[in-house]
C-alpha positions as CSV (number, residue, x, y, z in Angstrom):
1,X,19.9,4.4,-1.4
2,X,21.2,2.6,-4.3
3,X,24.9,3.8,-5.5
4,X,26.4,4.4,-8.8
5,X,26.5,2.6,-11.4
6,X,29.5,0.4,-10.8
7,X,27.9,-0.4,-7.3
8,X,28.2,-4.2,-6.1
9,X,24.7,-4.8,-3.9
10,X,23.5,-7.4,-2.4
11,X,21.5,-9.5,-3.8
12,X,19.2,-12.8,-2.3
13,X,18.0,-14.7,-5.5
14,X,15.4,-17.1,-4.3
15,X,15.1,-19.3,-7.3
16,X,14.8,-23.0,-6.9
17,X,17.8,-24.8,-9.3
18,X,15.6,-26.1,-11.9
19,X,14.5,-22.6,-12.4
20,X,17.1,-20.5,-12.3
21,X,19.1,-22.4,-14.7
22,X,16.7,-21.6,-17.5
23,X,16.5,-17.9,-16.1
24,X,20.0,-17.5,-15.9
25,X,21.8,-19.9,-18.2
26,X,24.9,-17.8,-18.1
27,X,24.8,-16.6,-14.4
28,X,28.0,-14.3,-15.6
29,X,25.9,-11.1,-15.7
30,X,23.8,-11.7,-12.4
31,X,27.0,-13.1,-10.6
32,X,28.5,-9.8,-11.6
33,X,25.4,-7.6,-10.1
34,X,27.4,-7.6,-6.7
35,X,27.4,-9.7,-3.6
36,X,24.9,-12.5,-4.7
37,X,23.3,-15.5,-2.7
38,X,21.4,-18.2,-4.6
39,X,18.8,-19.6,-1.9
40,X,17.8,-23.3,-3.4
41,X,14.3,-23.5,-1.4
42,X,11.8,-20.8,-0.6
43,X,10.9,-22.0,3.1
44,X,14.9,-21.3,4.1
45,X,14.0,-17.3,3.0
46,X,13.4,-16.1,6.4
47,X,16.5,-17.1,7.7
48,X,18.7,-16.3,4.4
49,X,17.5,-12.7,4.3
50,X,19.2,-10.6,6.9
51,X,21.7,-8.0,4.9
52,X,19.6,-9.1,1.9
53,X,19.6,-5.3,-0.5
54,X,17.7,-6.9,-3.6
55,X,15.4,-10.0,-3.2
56,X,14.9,-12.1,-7.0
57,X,12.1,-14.1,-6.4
58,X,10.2,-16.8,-8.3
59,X,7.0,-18.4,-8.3
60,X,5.9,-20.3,-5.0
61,X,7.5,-17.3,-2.8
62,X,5.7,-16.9,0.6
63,X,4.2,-13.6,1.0
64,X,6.4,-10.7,2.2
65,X,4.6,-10.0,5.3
66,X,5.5,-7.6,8.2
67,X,7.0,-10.6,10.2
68,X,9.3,-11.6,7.1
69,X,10.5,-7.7,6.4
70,X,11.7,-7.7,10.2
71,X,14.6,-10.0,9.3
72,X,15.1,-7.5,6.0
73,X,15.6,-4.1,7.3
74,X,17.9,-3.4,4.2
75,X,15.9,-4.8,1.6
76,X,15.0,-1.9,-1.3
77,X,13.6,-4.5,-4.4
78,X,11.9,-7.3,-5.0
79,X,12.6,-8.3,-8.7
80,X,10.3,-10.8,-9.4
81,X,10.8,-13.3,-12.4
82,X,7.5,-13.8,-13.4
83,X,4.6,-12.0,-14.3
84,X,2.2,-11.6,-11.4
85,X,3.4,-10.6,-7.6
86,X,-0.1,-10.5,-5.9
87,X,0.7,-13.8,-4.6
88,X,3.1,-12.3,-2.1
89,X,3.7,-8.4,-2.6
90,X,1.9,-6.9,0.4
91,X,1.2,-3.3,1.2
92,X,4.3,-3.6,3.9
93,X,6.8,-3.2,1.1
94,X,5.5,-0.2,-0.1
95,X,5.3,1.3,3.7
96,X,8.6,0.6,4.2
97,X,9.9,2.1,1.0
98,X,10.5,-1.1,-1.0
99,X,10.6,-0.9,-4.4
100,X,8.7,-4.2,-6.8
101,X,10.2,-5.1,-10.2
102,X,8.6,-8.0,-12.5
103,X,9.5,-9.7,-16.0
104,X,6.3,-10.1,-17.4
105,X,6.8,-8.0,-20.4
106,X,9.2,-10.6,-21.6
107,X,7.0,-13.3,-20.9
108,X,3.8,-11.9,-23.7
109,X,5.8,-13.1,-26.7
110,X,6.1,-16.7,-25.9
111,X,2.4,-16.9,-24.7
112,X,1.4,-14.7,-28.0
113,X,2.8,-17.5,-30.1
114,X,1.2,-20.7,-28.4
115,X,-2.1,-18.1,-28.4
116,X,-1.6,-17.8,-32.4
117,X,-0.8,-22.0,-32.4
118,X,-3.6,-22.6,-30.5
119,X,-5.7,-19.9,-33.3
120,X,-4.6,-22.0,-36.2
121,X,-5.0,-25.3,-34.5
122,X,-8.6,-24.3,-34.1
123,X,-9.3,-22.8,-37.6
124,X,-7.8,-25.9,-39.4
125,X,-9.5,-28.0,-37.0
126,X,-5.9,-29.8,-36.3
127,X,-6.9,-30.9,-32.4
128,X,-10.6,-32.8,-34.2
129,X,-8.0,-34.9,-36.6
130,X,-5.5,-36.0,-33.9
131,X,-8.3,-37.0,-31.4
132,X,-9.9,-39.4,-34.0
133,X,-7.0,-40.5,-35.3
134,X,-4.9,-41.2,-32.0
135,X,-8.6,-42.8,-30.7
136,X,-8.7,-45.2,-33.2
137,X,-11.8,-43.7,-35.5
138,X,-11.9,-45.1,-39.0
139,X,-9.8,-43.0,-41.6
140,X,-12.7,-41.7,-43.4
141,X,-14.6,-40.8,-40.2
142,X,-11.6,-38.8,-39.4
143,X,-12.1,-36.8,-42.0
144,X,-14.7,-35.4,-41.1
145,X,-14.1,-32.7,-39.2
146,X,-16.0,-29.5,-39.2
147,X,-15.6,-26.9,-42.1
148,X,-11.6,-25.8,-41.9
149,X,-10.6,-22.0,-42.3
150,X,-7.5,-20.2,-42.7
151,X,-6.5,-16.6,-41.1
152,X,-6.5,-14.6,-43.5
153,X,-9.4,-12.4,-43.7
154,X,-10.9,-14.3,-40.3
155,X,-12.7,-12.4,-37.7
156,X,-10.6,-12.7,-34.7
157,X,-11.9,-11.0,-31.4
158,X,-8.9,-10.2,-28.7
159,X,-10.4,-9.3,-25.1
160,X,-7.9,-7.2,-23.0
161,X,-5.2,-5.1,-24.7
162,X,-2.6,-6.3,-22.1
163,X,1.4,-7.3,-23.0
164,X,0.3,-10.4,-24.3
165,X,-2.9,-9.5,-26.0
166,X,-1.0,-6.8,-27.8
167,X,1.9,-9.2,-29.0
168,X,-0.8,-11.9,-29.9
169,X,-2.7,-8.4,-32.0
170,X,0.5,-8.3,-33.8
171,X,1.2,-11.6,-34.9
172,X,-2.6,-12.4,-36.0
173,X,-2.5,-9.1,-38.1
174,X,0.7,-10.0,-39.4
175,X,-1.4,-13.2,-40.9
176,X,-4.2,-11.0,-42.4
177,X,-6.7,-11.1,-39.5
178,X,-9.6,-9.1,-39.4
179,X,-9.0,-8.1,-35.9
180,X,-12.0,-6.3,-33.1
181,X,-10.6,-5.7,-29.3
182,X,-12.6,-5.3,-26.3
183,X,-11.2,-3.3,-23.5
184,X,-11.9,-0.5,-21.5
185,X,-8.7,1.4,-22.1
186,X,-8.3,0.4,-25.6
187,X,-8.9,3.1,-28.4
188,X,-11.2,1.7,-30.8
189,X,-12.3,-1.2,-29.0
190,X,-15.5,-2.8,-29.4
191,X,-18.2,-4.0,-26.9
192,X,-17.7,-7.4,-25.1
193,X,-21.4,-8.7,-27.0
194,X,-20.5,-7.3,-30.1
195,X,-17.1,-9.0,-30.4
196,X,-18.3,-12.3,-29.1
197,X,-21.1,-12.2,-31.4
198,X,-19.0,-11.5,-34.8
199,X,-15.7,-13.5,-34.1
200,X,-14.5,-17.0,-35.3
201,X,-11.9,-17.0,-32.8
202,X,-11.9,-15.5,-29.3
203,X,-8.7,-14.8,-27.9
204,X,-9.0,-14.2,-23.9
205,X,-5.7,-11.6,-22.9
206,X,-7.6,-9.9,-20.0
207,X,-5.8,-9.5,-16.7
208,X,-7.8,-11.3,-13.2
209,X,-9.2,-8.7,-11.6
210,X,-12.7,-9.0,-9.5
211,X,-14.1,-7.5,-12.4
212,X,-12.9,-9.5,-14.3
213,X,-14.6,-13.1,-12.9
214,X,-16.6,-15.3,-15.0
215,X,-16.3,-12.2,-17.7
216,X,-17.2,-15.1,-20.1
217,X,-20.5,-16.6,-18.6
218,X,-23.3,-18.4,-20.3
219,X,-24.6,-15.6,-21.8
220,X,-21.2,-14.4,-23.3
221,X,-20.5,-18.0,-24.6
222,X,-23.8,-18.1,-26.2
223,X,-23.2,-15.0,-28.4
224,X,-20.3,-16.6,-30.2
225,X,-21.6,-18.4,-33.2
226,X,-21.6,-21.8,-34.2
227,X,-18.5,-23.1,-34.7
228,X,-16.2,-20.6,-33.1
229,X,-13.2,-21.4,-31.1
230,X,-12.5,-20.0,-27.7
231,X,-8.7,-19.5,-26.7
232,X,-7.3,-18.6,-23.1
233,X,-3.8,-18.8,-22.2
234,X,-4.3,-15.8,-19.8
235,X,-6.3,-17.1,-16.4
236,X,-9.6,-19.5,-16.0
237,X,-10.6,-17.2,-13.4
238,X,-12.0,-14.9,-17.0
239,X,-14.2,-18.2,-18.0
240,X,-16.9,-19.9,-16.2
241,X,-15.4,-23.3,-16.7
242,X,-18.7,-25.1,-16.0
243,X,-20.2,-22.8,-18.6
244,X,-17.8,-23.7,-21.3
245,X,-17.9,-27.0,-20.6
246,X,-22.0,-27.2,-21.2
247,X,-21.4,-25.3,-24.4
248,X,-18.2,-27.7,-25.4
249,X,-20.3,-31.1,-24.6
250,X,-22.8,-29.5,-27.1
251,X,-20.2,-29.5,-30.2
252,X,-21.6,-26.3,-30.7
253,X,-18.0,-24.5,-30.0
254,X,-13.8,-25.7,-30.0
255,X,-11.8,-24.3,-27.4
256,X,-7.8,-24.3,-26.7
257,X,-6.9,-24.1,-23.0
258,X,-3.8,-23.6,-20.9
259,X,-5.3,-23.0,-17.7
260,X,-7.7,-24.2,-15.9
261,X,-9.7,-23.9,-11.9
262,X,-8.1,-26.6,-10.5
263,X,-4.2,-27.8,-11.9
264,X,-2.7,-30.1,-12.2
265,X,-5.9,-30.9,-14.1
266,X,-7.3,-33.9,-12.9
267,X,-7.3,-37.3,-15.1
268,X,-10.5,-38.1,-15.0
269,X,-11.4,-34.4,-16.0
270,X,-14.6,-33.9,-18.9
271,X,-12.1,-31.7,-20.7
272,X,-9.7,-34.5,-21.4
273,X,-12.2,-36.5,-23.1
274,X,-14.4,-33.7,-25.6
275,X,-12.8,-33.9,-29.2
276,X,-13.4,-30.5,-29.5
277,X,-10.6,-29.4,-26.9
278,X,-6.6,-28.7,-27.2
279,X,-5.2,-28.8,-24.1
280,X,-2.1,-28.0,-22.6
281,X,-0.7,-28.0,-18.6
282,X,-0.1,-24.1,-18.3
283,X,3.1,-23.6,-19.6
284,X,2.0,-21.0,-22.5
285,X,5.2,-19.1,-21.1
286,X,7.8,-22.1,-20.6
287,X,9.5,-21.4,-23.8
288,X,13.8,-21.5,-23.3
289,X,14.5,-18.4,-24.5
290,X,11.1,-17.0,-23.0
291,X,12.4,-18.0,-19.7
292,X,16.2,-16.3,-20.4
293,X,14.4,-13.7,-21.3
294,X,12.7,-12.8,-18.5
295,X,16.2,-13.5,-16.6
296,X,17.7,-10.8,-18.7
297,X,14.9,-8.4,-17.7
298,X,15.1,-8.6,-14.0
299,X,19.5,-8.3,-14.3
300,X,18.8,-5.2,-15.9
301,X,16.2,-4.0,-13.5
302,X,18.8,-4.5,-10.4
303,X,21.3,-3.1,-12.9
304,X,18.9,0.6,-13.4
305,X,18.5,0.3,-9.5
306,X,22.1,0.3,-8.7
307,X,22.7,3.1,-11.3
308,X,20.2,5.2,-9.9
309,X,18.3,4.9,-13.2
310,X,14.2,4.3,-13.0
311,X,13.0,1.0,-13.8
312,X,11.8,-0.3,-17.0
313,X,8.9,-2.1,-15.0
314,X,8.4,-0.7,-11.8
315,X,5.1,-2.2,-9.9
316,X,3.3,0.5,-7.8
317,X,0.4,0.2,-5.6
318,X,-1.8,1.8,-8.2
319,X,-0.4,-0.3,-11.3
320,X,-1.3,-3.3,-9.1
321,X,-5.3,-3.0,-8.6
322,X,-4.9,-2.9,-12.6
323,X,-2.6,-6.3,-13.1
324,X,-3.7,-9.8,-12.8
């Protein structure tokens, strides 16, 4: 059981170095958590964790299987500091009365902003005019991009109320967007078809769940109209990539894209070539104070754990079927 608020526990912080100096630039306030132990490489967890209270973990972690909670009898929280756990939270943490943290809440602003760069990008046609131009295309045949459009007053269509679709609703209102959401658990949301069908931009915030596969198919993608811009900087899992790709080789729609099937994205990729496409290598989130952010969230999780106070983002069995 944790102690009181002044408590010292023990923490395990499996972080490689790169990473945990942009989640903990000043390490002052986790240093001062308790006993803490900065493990350097994932594959030396099973033998770091014995006596380990509080495990910080970080993306590439290996999952927490019965085998690995043998050598952890004491462990009480994973804080992860990311977004996502499935990778390696397994049903044996719960069983053994393990409790699972994550710092995905402060992770939706910085993705919400490159979501709203990506919008504009699109609307003023900005990734058409630095193709041509960085390709060599004669000043005057770089002008001629499609028809350009501002936010104000534009029909933007946001599917999946989530963290991040919720800070990206904000900022697009902000602008003077005329904003429709699709999803399920959304007051006043729309239908998928009706929202695809009436949006300039499509803004994809929905969490990967089987449901959730391919939710933007050929038949989705042919709804939106001509000249609409696709935007995902949540998961390609929502997008069937080969559909896209057809509708992309066409002209008939732009798209901005963080994430993709397979990464690193290959060179010789079709994506990489289309005129029609902004592209960047998944790192919608890698913003500095993003990333000290998200530090900041999972020091004050261990913090409400050692106090005996609940936790701001506590990840249960039944929040997780819900969570990409």
């Amino acid at each position: 059981m944790p102690g009181s608020a002044d408590s010292a526990v023990r923490v395990l912080v499996s972080v490689p170095p790169s990473l945990r100096a942009q989640f903990f630039p000043d390490p002052a306030a986790l240093l001062a958590l308790g006993d803490v132990r900065l493990l350097d490489d994932h594959r030396a967890l099973p033998e770091a964790l014995s006596g380990t209270e509080v495990l910080v973990t970080s993306w590439g972690v290996p999952p927490l299987t019965a085998d690995l909670l043998d050598r952890a009898p004491e462990l009480r929280l994973v804080a992860h500091t990311g977004a996502t756990v499935k990778p390696f939270v397994t049903g044996e943490l719960w069983a053994r009365g393990v409790r699972v943290t994550q710092a995905g809440a402060a992770m939706a602003r910085s993705v919400a902003e490159v979501a709203l760069t990506f919008t504009l990008a699109l609307l003023h046609q900005v990734h058409r005019f630095d193709h041509a131009l960085r390709g060599g295309v004669p000043w005057e045949a770089a002008e001629r991009a499609p028809a350009r459009r501002e936010i104000l007053g534009c029909p933007i269509g946001v599917i999946g109320a989530s963290r991040t679709g919720r800070a990206y609703l904000d900022l697009v209102r902000a602008l003077g967007a005329e904003v429709t959401v699709a999803d399920p658990y959304h007051e006043g949301a729309v239908e998928l078809d009706e929202l695809l069908s009436t949006s300039r931009i499509v803004a994809v915030h929905a969490p990967a769940l089987p449901e959730t596969r391919h939710l933007l198919g050929a038949r989705e993608l042919a709804l939106m109209p001509d000249g609409a811009g696709l935007v995902n900087t949540a998961r390609s899992w929502l997008v069937d990539e080969a559909a896209l790709l057809a509708e992309l080789r066409a002209g008939r729609l732009d798209a901005a894209i963080d994430v993709f099937d397979e990464e690193p994205l290959p060179v010789g990729h079709p994506f990489r070539a289309l005129p029609n496409v902004l592209l960047t290598p998944h790192q919608a989130a890698g913003t500095d104070s993003g990333r000290a952010r998200q530090g900041r969230v999972v020091v004050e999780e261990i913090a409400r754990y050692a106090g005996g106070v609940p936790l701001a983002h506590e990840v249960t069995p039944e929040l997780l079927g819900r969570m990409g």
